[in-house]
PDB file of N, CA, C and O in Angstrom:
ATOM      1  N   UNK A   1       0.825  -1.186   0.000  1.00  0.00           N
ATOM      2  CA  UNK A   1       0.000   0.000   0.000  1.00  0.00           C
ATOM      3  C   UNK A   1       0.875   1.258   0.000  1.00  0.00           C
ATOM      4  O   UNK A   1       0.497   2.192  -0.706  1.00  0.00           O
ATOM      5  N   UNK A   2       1.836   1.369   0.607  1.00  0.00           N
ATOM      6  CA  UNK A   2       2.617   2.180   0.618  1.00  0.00           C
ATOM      7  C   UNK A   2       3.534   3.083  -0.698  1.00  0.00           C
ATOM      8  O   UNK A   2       3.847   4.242  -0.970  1.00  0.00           O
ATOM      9  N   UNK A   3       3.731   1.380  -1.380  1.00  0.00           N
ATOM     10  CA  UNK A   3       4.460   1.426  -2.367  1.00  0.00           C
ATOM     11  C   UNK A   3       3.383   2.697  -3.346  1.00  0.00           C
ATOM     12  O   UNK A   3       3.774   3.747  -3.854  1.00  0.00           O
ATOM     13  N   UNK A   4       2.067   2.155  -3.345  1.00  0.00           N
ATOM     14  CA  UNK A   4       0.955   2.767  -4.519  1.00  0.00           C
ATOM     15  C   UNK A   4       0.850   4.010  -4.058  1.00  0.00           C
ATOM     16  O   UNK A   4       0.598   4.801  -4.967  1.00  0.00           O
ATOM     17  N   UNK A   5       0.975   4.662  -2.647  1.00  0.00           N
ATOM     18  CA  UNK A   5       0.631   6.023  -2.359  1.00  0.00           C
ATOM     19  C   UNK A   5       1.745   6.614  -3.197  1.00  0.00           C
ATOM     20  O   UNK A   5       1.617   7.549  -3.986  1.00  0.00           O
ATOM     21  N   UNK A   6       2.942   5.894  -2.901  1.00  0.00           N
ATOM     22  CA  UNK A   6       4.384   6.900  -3.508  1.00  0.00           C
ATOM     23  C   UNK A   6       4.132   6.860  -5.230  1.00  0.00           C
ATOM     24  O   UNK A   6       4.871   7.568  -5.914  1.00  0.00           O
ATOM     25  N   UNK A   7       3.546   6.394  -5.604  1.00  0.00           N
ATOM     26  CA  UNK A   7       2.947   6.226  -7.090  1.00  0.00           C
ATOM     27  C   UNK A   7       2.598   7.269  -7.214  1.00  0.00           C
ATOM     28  O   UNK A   7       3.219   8.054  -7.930  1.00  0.00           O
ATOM     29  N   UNK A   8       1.120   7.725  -6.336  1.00  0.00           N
ATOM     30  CA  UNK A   8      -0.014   8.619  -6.734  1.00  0.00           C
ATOM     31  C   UNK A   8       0.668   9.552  -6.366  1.00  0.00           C
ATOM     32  O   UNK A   8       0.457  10.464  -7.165  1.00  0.00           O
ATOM     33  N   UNK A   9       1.823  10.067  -5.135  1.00  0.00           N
ATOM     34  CA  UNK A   9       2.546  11.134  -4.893  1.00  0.00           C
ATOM     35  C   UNK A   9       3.882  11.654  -6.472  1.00  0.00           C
ATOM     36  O   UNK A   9       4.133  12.790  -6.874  1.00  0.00           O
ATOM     37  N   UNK A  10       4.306  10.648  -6.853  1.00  0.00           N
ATOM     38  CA  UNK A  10       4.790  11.210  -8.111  1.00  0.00           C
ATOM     39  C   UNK A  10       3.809  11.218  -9.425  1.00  0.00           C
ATOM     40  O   UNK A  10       4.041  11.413 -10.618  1.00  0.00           O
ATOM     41  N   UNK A  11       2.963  11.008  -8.907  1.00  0.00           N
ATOM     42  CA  UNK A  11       2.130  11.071 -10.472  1.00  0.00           C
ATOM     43  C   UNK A  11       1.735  12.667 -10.175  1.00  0.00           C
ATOM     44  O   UNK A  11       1.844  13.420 -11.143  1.00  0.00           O
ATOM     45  N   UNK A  12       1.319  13.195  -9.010  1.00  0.00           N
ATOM     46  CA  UNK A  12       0.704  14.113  -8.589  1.00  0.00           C
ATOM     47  C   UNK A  12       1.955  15.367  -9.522  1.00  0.00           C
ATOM     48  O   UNK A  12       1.819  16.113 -10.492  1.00  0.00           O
ATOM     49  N   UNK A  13       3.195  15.023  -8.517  1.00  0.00           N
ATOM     50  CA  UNK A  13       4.566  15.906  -8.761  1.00  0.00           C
ATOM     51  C   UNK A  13       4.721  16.016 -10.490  1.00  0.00           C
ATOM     52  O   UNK A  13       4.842  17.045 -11.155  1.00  0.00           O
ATOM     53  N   UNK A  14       4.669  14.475 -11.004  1.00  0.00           N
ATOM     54  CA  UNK A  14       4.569  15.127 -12.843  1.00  0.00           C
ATOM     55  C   UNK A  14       3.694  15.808 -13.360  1.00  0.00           C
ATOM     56  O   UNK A  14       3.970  16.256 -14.472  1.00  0.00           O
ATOM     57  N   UNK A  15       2.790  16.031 -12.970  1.00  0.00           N
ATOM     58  CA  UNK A  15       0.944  16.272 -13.194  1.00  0.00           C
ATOM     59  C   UNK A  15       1.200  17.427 -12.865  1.00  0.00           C
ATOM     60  O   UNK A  15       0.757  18.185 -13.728  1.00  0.00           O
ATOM     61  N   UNK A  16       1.812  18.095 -11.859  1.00  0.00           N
ATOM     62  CA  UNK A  16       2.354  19.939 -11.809  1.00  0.00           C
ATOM     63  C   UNK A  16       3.287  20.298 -12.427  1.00  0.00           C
ATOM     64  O   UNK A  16       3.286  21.452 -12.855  1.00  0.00           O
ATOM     65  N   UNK A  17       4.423  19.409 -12.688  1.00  0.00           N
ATOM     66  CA  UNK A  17       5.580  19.702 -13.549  1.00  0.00           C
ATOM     67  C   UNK A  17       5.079  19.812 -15.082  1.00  0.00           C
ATOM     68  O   UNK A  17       5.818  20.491 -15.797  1.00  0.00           O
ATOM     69  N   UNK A  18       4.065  19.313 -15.628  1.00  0.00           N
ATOM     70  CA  UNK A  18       3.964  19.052 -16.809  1.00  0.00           C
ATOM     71  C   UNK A  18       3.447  20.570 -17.531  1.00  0.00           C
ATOM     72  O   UNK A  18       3.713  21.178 -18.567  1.00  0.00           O
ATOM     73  N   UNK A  19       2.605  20.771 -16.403  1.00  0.00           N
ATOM     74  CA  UNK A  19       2.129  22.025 -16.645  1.00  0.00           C
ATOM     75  C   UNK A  19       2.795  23.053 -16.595  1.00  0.00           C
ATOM     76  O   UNK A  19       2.653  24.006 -17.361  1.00  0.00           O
ATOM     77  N   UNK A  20       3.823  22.955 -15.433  1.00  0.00           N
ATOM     78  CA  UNK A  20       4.951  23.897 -15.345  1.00  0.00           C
ATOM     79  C   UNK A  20       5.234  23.803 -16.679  1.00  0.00           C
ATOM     80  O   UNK A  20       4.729  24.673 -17.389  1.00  0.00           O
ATOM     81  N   UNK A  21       5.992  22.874 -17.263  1.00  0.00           N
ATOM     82  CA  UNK A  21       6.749  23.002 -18.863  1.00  0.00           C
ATOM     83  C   UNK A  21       5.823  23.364 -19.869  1.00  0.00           C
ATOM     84  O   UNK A  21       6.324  23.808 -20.902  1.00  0.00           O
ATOM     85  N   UNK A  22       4.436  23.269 -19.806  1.00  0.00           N
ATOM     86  CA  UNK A  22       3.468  23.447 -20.494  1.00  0.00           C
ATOM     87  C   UNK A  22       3.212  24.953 -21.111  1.00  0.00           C
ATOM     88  O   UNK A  22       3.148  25.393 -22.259  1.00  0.00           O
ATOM     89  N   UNK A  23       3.042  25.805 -19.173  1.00  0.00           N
ATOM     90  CA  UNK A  23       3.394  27.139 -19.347  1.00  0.00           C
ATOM     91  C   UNK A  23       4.510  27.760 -19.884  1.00  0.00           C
ATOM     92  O   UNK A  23       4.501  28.684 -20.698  1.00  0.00           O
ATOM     93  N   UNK A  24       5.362  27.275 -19.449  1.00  0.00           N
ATOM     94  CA  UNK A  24       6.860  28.049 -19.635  1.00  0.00           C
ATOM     95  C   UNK A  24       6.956  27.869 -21.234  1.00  0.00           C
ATOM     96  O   UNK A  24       7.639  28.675 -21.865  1.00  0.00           O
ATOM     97  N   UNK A  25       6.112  26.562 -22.070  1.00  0.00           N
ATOM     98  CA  UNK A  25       6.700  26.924 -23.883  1.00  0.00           C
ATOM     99  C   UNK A  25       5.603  27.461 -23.935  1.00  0.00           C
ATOM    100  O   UNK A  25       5.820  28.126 -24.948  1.00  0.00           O
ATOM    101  N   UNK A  26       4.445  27.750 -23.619  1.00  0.00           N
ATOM    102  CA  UNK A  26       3.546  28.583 -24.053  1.00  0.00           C
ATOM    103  C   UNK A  26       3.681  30.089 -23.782  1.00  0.00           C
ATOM    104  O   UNK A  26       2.696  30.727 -24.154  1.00  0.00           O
ATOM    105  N   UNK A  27       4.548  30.722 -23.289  1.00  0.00           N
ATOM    106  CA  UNK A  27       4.469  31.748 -22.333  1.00  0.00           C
ATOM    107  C   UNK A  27       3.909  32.966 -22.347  1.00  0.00           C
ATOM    108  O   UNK A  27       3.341  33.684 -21.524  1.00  0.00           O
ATOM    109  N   UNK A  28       4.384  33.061 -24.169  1.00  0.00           N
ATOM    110  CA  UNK A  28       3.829  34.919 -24.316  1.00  0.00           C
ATOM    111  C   UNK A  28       2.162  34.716 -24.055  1.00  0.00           C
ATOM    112  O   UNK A  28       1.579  35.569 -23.385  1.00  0.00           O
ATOM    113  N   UNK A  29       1.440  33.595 -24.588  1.00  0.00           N
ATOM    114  CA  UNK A  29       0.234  33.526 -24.233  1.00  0.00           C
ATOM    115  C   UNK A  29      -0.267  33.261 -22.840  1.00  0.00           C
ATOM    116  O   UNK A  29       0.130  32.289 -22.199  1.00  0.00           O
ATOM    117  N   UNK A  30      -1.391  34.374 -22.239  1.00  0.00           N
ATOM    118  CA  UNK A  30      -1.875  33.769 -20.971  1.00  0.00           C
ATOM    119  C   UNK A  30      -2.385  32.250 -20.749  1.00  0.00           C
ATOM    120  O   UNK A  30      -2.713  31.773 -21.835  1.00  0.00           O
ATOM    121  N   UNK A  31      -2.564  31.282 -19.606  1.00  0.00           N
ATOM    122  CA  UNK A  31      -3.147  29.967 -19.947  1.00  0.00           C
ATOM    123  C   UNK A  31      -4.725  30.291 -20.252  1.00  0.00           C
ATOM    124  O   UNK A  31      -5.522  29.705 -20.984  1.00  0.00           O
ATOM    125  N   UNK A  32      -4.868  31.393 -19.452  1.00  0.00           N
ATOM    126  CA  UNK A  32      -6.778  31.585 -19.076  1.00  0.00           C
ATOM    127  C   UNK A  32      -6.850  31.654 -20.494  1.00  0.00           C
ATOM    128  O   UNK A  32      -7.921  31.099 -20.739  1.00  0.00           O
ATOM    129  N   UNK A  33      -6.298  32.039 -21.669  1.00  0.00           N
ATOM    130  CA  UNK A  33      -7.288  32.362 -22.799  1.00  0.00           C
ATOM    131  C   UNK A  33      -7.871  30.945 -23.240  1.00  0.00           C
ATOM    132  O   UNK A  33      -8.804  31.012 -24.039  1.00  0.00           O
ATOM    133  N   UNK A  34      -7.504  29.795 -22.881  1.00  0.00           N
ATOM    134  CA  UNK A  34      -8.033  28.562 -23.216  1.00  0.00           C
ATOM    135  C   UNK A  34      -8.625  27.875 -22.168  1.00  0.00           C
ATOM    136  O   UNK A  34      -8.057  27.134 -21.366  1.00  0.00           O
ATOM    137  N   UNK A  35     -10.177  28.259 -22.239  1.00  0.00           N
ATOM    138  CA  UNK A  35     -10.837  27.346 -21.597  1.00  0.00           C
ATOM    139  C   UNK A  35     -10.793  26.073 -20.892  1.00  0.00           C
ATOM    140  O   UNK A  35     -11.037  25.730 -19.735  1.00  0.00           O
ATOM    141  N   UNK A  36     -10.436  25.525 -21.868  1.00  0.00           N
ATOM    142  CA  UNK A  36     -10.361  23.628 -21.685  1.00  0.00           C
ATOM    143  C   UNK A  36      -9.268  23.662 -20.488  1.00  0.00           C
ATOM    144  O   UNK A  36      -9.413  23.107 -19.399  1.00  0.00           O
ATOM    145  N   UNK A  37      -7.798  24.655 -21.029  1.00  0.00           N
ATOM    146  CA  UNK A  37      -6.747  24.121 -20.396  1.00  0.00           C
ATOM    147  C   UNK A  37      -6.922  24.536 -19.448  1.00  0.00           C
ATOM    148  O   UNK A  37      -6.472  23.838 -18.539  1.00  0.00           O
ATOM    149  N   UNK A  38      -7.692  25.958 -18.964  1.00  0.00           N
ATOM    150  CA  UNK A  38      -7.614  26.409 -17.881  1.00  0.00           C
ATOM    151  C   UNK A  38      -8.474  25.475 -16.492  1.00  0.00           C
ATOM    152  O   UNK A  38      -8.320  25.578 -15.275  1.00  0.00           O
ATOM    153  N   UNK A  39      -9.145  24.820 -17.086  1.00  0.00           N
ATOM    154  CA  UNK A  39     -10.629  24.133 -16.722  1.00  0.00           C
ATOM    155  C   UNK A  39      -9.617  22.751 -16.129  1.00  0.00           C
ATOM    156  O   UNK A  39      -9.743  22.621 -14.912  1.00  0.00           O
ATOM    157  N   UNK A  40      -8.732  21.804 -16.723  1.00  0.00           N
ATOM    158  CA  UNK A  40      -7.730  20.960 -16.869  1.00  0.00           C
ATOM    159  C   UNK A  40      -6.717  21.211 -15.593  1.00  0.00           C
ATOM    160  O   UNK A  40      -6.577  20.445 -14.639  1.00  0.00           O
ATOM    161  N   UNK A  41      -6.137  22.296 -15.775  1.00  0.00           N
ATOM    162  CA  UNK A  41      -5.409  22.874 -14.631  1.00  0.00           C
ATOM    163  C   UNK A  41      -5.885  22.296 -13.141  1.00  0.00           C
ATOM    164  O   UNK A  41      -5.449  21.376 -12.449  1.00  0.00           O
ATOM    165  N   UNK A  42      -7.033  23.299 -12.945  1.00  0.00           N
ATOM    166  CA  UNK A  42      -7.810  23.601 -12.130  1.00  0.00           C
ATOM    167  C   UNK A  42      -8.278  22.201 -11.277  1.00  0.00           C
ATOM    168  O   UNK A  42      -8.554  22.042 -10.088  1.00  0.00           O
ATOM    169  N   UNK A  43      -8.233  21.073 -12.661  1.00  0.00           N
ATOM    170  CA  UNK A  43      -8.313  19.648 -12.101  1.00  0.00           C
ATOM    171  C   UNK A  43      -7.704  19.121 -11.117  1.00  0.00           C
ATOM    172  O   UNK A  43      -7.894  18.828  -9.936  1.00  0.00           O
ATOM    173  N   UNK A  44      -6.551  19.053 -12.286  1.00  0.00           N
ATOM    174  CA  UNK A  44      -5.345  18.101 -11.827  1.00  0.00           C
ATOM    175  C   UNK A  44      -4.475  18.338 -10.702  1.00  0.00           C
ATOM    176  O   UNK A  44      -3.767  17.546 -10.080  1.00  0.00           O
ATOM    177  N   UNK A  45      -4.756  20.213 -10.479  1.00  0.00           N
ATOM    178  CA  UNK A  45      -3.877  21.041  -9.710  1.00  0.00           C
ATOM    179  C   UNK A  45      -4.542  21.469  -8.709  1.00  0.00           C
ATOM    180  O   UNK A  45      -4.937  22.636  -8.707  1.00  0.00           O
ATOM    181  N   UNK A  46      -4.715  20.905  -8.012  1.00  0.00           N
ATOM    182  CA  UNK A  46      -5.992  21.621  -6.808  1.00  0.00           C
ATOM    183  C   UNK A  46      -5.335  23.131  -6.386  1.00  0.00           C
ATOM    184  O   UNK A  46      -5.947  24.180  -6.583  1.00  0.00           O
ATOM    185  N   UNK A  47      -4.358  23.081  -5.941  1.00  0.00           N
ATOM    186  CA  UNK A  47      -3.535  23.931  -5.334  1.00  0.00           C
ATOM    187  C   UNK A  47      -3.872  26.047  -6.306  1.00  0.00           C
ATOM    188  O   UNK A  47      -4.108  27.215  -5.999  1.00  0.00           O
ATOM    189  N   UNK A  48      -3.701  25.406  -7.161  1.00  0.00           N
ATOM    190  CA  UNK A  48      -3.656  26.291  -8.037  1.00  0.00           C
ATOM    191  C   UNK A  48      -5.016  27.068  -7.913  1.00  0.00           C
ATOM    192  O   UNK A  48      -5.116  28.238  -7.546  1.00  0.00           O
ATOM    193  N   UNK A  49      -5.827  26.413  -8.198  1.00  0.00           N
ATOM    194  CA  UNK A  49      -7.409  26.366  -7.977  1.00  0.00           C
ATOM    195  C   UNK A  49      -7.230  27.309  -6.471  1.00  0.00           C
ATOM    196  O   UNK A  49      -7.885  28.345  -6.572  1.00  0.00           O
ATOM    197  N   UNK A  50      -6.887  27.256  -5.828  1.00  0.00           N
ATOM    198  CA  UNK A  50      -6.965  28.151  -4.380  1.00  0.00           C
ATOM    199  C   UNK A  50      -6.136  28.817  -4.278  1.00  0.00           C
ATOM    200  O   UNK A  50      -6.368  29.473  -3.263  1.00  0.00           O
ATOM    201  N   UNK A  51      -5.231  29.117  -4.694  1.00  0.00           N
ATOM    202  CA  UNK A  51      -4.347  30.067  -4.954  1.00  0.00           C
ATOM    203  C   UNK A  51      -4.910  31.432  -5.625  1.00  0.00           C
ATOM    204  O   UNK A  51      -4.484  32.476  -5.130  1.00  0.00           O
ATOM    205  N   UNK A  52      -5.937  31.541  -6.834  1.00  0.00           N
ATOM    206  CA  UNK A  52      -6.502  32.103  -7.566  1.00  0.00           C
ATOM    207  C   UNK A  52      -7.908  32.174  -6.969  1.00  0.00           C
ATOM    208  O   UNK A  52      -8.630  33.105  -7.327  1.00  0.00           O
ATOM    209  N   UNK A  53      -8.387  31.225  -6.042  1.00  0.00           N
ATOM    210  CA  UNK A  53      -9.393  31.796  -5.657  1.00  0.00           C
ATOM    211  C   UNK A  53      -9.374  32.336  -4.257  1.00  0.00           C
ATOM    212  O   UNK A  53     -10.420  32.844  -3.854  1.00  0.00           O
ATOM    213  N   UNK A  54      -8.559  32.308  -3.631  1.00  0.00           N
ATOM    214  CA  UNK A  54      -7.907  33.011  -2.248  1.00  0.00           C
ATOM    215  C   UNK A  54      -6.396  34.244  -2.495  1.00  0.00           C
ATOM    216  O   UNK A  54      -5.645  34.747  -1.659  1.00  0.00           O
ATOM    217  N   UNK A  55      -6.450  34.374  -4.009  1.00  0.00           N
ATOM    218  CA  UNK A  55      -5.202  35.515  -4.429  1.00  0.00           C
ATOM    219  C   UNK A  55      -4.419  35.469  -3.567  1.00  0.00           C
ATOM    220  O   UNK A  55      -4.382  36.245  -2.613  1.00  0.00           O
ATOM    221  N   UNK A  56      -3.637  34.505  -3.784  1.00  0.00           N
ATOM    222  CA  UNK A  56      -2.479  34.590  -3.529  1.00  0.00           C
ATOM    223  C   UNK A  56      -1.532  33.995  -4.112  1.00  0.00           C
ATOM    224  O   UNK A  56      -1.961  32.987  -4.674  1.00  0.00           O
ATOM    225  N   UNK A  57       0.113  34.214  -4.316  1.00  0.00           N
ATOM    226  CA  UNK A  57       0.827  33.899  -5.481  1.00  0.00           C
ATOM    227  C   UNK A  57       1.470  32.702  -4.567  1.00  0.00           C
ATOM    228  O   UNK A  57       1.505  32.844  -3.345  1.00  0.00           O
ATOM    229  N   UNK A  58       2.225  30.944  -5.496  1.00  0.00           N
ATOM    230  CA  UNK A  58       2.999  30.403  -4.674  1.00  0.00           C
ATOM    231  C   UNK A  58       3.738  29.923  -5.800  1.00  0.00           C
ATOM    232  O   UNK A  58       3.348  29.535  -6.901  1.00  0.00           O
ATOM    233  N   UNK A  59       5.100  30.045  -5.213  1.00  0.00           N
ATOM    234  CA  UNK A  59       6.059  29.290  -6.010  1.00  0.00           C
ATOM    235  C   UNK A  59       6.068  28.155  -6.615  1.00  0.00           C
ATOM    236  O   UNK A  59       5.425  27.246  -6.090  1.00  0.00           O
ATOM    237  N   UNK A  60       6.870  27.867  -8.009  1.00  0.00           N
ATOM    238  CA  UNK A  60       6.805  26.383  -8.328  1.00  0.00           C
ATOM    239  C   UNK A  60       7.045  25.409  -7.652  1.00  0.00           C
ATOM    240  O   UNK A  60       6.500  24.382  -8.058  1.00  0.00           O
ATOM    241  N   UNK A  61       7.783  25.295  -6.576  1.00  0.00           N
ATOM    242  CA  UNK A  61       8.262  24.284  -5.927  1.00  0.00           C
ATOM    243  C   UNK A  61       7.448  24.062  -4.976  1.00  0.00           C
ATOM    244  O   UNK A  61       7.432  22.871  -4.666  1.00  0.00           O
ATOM    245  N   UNK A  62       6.712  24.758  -4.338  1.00  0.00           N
ATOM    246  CA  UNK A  62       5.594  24.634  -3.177  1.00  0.00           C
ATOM    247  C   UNK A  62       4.261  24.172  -4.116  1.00  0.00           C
ATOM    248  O   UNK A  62       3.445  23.481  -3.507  1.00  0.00           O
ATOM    249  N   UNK A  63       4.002  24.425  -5.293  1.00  0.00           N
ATOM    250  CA  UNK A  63       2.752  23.866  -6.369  1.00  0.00           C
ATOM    251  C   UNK A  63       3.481  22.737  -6.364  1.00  0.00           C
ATOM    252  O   UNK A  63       2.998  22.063  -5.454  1.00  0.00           O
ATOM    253  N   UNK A  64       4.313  22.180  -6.829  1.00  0.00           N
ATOM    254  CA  UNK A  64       4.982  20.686  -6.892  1.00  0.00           C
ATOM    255  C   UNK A  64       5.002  20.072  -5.821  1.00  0.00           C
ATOM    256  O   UNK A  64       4.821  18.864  -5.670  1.00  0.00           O
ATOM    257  N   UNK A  65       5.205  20.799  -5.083  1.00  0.00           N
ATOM    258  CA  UNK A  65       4.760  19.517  -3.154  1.00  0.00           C
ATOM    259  C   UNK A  65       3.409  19.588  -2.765  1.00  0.00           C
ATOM    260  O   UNK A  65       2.800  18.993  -1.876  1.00  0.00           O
ATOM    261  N   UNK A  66       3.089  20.340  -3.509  1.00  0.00           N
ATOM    262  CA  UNK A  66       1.495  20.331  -2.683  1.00  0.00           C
ATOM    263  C   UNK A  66       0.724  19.675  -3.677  1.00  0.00           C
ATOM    264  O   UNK A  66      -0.243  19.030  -3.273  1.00  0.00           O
ATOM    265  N   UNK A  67       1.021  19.716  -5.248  1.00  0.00           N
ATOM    266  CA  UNK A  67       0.160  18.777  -5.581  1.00  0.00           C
ATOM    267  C   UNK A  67       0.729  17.150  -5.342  1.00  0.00           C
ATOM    268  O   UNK A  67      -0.085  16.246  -5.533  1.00  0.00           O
ATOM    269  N   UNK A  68       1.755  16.898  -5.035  1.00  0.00           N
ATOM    270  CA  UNK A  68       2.262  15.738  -4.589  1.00  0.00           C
ATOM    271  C   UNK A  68       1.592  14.934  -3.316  1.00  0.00           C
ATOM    272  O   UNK A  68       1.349  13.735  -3.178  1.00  0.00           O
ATOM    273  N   UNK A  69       1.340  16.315  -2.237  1.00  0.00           N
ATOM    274  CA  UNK A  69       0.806  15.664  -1.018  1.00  0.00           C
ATOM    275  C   UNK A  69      -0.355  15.593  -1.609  1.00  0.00           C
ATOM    276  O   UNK A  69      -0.620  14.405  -1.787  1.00  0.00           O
ATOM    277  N   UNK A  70      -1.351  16.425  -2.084  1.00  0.00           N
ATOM    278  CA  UNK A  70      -2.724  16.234  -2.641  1.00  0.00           C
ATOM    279  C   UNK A  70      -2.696  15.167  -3.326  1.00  0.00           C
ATOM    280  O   UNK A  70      -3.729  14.550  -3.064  1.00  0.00           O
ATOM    281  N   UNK A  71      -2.240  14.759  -3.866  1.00  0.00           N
ATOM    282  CA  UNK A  71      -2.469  13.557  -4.845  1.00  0.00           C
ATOM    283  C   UNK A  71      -2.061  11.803  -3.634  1.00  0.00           C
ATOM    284  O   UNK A  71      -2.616  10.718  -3.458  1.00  0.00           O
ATOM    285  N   UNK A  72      -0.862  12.473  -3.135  1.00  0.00           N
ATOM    286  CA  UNK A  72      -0.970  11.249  -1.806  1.00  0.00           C
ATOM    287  C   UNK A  72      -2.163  11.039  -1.020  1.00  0.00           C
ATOM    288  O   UNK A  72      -2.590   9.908  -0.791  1.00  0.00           O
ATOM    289  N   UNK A  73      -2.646  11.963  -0.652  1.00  0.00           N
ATOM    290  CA  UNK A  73      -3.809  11.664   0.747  1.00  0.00           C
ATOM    291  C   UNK A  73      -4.843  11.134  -0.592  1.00  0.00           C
ATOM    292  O   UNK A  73      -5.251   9.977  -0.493  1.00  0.00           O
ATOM    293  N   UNK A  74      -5.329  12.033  -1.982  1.00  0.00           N
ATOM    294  CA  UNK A  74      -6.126  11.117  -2.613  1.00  0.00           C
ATOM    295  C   UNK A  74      -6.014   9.908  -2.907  1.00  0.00           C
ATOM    296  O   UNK A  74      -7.037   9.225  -2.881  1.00  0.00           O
ATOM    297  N   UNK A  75      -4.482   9.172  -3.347  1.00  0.00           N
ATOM    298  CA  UNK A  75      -4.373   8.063  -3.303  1.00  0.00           C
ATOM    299  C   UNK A  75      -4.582   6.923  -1.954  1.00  0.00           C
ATOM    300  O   UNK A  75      -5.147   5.837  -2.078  1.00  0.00           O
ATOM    301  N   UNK A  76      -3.918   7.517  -0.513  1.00  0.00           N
ATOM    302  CA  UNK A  76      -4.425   7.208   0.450  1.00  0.00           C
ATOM    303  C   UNK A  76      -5.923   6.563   0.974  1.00  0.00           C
ATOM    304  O   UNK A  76      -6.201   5.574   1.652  1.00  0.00           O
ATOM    305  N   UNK A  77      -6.837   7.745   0.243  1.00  0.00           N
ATOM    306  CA  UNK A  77      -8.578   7.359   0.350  1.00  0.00           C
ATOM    307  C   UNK A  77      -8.787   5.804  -0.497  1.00  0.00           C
ATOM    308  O   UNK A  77      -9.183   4.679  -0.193  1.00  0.00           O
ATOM    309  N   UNK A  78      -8.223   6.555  -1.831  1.00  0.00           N
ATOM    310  CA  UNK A  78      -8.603   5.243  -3.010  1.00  0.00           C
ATOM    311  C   UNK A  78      -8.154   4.069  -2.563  1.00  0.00           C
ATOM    312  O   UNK A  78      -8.986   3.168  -2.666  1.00  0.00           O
ATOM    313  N   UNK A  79      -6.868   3.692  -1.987  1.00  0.00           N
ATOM    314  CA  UNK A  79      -5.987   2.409  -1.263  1.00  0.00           C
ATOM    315  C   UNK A  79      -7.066   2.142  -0.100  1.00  0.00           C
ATOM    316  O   UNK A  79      -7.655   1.063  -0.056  1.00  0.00           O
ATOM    317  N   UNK A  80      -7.262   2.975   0.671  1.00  0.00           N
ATOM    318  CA  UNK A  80      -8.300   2.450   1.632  1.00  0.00           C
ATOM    319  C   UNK A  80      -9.694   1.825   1.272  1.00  0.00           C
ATOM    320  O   UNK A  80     -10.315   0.818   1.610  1.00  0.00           O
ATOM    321  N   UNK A  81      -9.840   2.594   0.664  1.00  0.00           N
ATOM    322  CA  UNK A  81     -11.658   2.190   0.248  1.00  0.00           C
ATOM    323  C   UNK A  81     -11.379   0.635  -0.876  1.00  0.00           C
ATOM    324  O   UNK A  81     -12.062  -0.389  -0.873  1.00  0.00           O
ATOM    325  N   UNK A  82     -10.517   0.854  -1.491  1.00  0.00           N
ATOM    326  CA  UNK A  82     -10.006  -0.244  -2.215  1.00  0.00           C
ATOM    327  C   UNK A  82      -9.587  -1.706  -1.039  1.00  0.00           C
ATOM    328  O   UNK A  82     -10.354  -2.651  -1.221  1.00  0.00           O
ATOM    329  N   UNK A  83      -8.986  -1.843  -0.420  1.00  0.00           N
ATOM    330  CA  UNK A  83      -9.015  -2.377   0.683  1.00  0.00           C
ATOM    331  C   UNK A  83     -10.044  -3.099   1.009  1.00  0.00           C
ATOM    332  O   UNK A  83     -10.192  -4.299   0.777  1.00  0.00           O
ATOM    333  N   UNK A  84     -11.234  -1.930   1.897  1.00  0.00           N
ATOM    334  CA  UNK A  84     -12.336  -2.081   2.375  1.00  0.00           C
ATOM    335  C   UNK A  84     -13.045  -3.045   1.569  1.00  0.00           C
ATOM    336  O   UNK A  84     -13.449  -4.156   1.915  1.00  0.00           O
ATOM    337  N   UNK A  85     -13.128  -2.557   0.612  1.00  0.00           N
ATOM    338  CA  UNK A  85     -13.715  -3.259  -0.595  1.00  0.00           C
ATOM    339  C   UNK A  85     -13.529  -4.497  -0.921  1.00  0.00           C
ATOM    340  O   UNK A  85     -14.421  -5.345  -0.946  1.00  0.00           O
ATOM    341  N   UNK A  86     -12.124  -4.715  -1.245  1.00  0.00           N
ATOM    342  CA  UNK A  86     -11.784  -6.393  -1.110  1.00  0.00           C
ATOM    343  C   UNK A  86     -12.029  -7.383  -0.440  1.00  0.00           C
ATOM    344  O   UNK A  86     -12.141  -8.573  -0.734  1.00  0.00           O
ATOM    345  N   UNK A  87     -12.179  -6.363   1.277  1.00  0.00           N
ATOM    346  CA  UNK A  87     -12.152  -7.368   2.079  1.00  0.00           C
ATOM    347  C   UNK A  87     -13.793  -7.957   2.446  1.00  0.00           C
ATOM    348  O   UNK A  87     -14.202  -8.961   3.029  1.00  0.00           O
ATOM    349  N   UNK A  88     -14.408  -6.895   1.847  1.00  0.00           N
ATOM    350  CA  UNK A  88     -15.766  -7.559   2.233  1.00  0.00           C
ATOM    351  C   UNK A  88     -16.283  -8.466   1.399  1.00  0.00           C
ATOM    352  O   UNK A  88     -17.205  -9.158   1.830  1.00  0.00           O
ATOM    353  N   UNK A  89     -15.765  -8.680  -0.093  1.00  0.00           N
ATOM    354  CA  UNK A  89     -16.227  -9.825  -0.720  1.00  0.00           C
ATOM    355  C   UNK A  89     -15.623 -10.933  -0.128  1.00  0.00           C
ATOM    356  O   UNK A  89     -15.886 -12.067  -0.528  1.00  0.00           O
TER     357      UNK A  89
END
């Protein structure tokens, strides 16, 4: 179980990085002018999502740990309930 949280914790960390590189070749363009992506973001990136809706600015490296821990404690739930689940059949 352990092993799968550290999964969902680097999937989380590429899942902010990607976007990081995403922005940075897109740059002269804002992300907001695209719907979808902005909508996408907002998903994958919880962090971000409250950052913009509580204005306030956070570094890349603190968006990269925090969607890392976010994505751990979600994997955490899913491993549990997954669990639960097994064990009652």
């Amino acid at each position: 179980m352990k092993r799968r949280i550290v999964i969902w914790a680097i999937a989380g960390f590429l899942v902010a990085g990607l976007w990081a590189l995403y922005a940075a070749s897109t740059f002269p363009n804002p992300l907001n002018t695209q719907p979808i992506v902005w909508t996408l973001i907002n998903l994958t990136c919880p962090i971000v999502f409250a950052s913009f809706h509580f204005h306030f600015g956070i570094k890349l490296l603190w968006v990269l740990l925090a969607n890392a821990a976010t994505y751990a404690l979600f994997g955490l739930v899913l491993e549990s309930l997954r669990q639960q689940l097994s064990r009652a059949k």
